[in-house]
C-alpha positions, -999 to +999 in steps of 0.1 A: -770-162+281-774-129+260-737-132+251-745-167+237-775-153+215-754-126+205-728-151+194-752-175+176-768-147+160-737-139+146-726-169+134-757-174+115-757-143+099-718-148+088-729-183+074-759-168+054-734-141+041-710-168+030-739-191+015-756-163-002-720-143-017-710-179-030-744-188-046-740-156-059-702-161-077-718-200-092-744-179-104-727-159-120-697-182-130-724-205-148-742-179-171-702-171-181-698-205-187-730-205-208-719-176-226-682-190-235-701-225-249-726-209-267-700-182-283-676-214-289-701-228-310-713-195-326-678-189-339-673-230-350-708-225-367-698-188-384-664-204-397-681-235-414-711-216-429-682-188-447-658-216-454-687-235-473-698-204-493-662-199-501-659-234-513-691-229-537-676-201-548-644-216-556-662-244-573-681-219-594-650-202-606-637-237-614-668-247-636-663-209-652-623-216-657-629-251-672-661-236-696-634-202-706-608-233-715-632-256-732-631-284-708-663-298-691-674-285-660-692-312-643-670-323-617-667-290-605-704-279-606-711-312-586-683-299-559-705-266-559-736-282-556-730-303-531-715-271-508-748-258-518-768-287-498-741-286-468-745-245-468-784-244-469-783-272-438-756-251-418-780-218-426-803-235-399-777-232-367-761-204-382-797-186-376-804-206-348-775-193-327-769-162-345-781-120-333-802-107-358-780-086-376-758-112-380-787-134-398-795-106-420-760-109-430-764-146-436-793-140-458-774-115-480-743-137-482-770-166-494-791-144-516-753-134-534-747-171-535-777-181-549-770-156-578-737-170-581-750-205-587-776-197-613-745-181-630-725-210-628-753-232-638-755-214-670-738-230-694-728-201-716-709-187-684-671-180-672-652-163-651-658-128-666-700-135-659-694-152-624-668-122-607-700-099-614-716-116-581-711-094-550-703-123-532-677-109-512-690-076-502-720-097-484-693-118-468-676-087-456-706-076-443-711-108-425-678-107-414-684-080-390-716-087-387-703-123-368-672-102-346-700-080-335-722-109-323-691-126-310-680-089-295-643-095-312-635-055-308-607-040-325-607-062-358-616-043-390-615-060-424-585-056-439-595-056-474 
């Protein structure tokens, strides 16, 4: 009879071992899981908020070109306005999902951007006035700011 106990007791406390050691792996699969979504859609969001900033910037430099040629510039300050109303909506998730330093970052790169649009808007402007905005330096900065959050290690700008 003791042998019996012995052996139940055993059994039991190998199939609580098992139970708890593979609750234990889900666990821990899940939160990595969580962690690859949510730095899958960190990285989609980072790319589309610097590709839009790049596109207002390329619009800007168009408006600037066409103004230094003496051509008008509305179709290409209405291409950087509207990147400006797609950028200020993807600001949202960017901060939503983003570290902190990595949103400081964000407001940097918009603060540059907003100077580069009040440039642009400025009819008197061209090129010459609109390379004076630091725009890439804060995107630099955001740059690493975004392989930090994302912990991308051993990628330096290469600029």
């Amino acid at each position: 009879m003791a042998t019996q106990i012995l052996t139940l007791i055993g059994v039991l406390i190998g199939a609580l071992t098992s139970y708890f050691v593979t609750t234990a792996a889900e666990r821990a699969k899940f939160r990595r899981e969580m962690l690859t979504r949510w730095d899958e859609r960190k990285l989609d969001t980072y790319i589309e908020y610097v590709t839009c900033i790049k596109e207002i910037q390329r619009a800007a430099m168009d408006a600037g070109r066409a103004r230094d040629q003496g051509a008008p510039a509305a179709e290409a300050l209405l291409a950087m306005e509207e990147g400006e109303r797609r950028r200020s909506i993807l600001f949202e998730t960017f901060v939503l999902l983003s570290h902190e330093k990595a949103a400081a970052a964000a407001h940097m790169a918009n603060q540059r951007t907003w100077e580069l649009l009040r440039a642009a808007r400025d009819p008197a402007s061209g090129v010459a006035e609109l390379r004076v905005v630091p725009l890439v330096e804060a995107l630099n900065v955001l740059h690493e700011a975004a392989r930090s959050d994302l912990a991308i290690a051993g990628l330096t700008a290469a600029r």
